[in-house]
C-alpha positions in Angstrom: 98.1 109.2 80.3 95.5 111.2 82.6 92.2 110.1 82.7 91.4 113.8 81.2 93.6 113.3 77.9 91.5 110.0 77.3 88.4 111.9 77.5 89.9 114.2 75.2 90.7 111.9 72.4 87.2 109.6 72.6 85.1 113.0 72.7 83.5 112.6 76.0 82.4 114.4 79.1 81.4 111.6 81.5 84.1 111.2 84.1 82.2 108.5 86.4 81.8 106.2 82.9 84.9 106.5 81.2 86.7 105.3 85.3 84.6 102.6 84.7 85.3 101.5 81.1 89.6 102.1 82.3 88.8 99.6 85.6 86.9 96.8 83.1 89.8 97.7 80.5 92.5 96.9 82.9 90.8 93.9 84.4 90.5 92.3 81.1 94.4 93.1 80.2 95.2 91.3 84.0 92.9 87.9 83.2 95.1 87.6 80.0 98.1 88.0 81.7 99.9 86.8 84.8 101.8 89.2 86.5 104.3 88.3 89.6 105.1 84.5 87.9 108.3 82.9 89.4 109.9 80.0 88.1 111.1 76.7 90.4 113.3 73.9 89.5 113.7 71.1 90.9 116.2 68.0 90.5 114.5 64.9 90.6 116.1 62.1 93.3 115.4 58.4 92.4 113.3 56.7 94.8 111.9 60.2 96.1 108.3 61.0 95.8 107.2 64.3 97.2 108.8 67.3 97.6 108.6 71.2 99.3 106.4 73.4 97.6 107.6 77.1 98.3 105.4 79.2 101.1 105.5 82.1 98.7 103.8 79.8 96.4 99.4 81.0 95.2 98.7 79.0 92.1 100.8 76.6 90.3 100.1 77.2 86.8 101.9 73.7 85.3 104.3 71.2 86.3 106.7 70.3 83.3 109.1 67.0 83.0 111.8 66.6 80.5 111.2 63.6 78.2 107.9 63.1 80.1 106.4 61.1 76.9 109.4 61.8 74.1 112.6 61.1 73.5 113.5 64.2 72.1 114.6 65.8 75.4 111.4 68.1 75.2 109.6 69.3 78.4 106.2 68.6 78.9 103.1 69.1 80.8 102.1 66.6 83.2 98.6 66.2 82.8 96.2 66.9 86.1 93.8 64.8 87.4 90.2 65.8 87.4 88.9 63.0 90.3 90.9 61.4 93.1 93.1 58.4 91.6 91.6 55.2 90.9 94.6 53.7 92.2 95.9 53.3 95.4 99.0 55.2 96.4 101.7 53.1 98.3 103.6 56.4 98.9 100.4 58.6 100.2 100.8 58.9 103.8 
């Protein structure tokens, strides 16, 4: 839909403010949702600690683990830390 048809319908004249109120509409529809999201899996190997995160990779939105906390074969969030770790890290190079 043209920016002209809008003005149309709501009844108004003023180009420059009706842009304005189509940017801040379509800012607010982006802030409530993501766009470009890929999924990763990974298998987990016993004894192994860290592993790659993908170049391509901004913002990782959660990190889910399958029985983390149930036995009902459920995935859940692991939780993130707010501070650095009160315990040491044997693993943390």
């Amino acid at each position: 839909m043209k920016v002209e048809r809008i003005m149309e319908r709501i009844g108004s004249n003023e180009t420059g403010k009706m842009i304005t109120y189509i940017k801040d509409a379509l800012s607010e529809l982006n802030m409530l949702s993501s766009t470009h999201i890929n999924t990763e899996n990974f298998d987990l190997t016993k004894d192994k600690r860290f592993y790659p995160i993908p170049n391509e990779a901004l913002n990782i939105i959660s990190i889910r683990v399958k029985n983390h906390l149930n036995s009902k074969d459920e995935y859940r969030n692991i939780p993130r830390l707010i501070n650095e770790p009160k315990i040491v890290d044997a693993d943390d190079v």
